[in-house]
Phi, psi and omega in degrees: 000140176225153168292299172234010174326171183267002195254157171098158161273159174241141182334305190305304192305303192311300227300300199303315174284341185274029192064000171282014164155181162305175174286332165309316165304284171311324181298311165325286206308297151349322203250359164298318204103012191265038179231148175241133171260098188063008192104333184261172149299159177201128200235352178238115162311345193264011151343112199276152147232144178256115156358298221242001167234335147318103168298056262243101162270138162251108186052221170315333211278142237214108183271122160227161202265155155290130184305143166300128165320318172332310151230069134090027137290154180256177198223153184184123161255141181224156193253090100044035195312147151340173183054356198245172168236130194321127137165172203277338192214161206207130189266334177290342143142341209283162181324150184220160176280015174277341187287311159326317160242196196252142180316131187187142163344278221292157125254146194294135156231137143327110173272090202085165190210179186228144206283181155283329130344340220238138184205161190142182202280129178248144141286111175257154168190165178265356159261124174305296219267349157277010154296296180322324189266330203270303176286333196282174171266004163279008204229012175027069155277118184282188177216098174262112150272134167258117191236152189254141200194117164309115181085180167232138194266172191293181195283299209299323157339299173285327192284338172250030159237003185273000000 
């Protein structure tokens, strides 16, 4: 651990990939005192870390970033029902895809989302940066859907969905 060195993550950032929240989230926590460096408290989010040799607690929990599918990070298809909504939590109470899987260490993020109507295969993974490559549009991934539609709709109908 370092302070403002060029070397290193800086805490807030490690904190946001080992899950504990966004970075804005994570810097609250940090700047409360509930993050250990090595055993110490640590209250400046811009705080250098090093991944692989810094021990990082939020309270108990042992912060670690999940491993690339590539090595032996995860990867989970799930089938996606009507009703529920893409995210891990719902402040409104309702089903959520976290509800999809099954209880485990690493964490799962939804890759891309489905409306709540909506249902067909969602993808999960513990990987950040093949999220990143599967979603952003500069990595052009196409995305095919099959949608279902009452009656048939008109040329102009269709022409403001192209």
């Amino acid at each position: 651990m370092t302070d403002e060195s060029t070397e290193g993550m800086r805490l807030a950032k490690f904190l946001a990939r080992a899950g504990l929240g966004s970075r804005r989230a994570s810097e609250k926590q940090i700047k409360a005192g509930k993050i250990q460096v090595n055993g110490q408290v640590c209250t400046n989010p811009a705080t250098k870390v090093d991944p692989k040799k810094d021990k990082v607690f939020a309270g108990r929990r042992r912060m670690v970033i999940p491993k690339k599918v590539s090595d032996g990070g995860e990867l989970f298809l799930a089938y996606k029902p009507e009703k529920m909504v893409t995210t891990m939590s719902d402040p409104q109470g309702r089903p959520t895809v976290k509800d999809l899987l099954p209880d485990r260490t690493a964490r799962l993020f939804p890759v891309g989302r489905l409306d709540y109507d909506a249902e067909g295969a969602l993808l999960f993974t513990s990987d950040g940066d093949l999220a990143h490559r599967l979603l952003h549009p500069s990595f052009h991934v196409p995305k095919i859907y099959l949608v279902k539609v009452k009656g048939e709709p008109s040329e102009a109908s269709l022409e403001k969905l192209r």
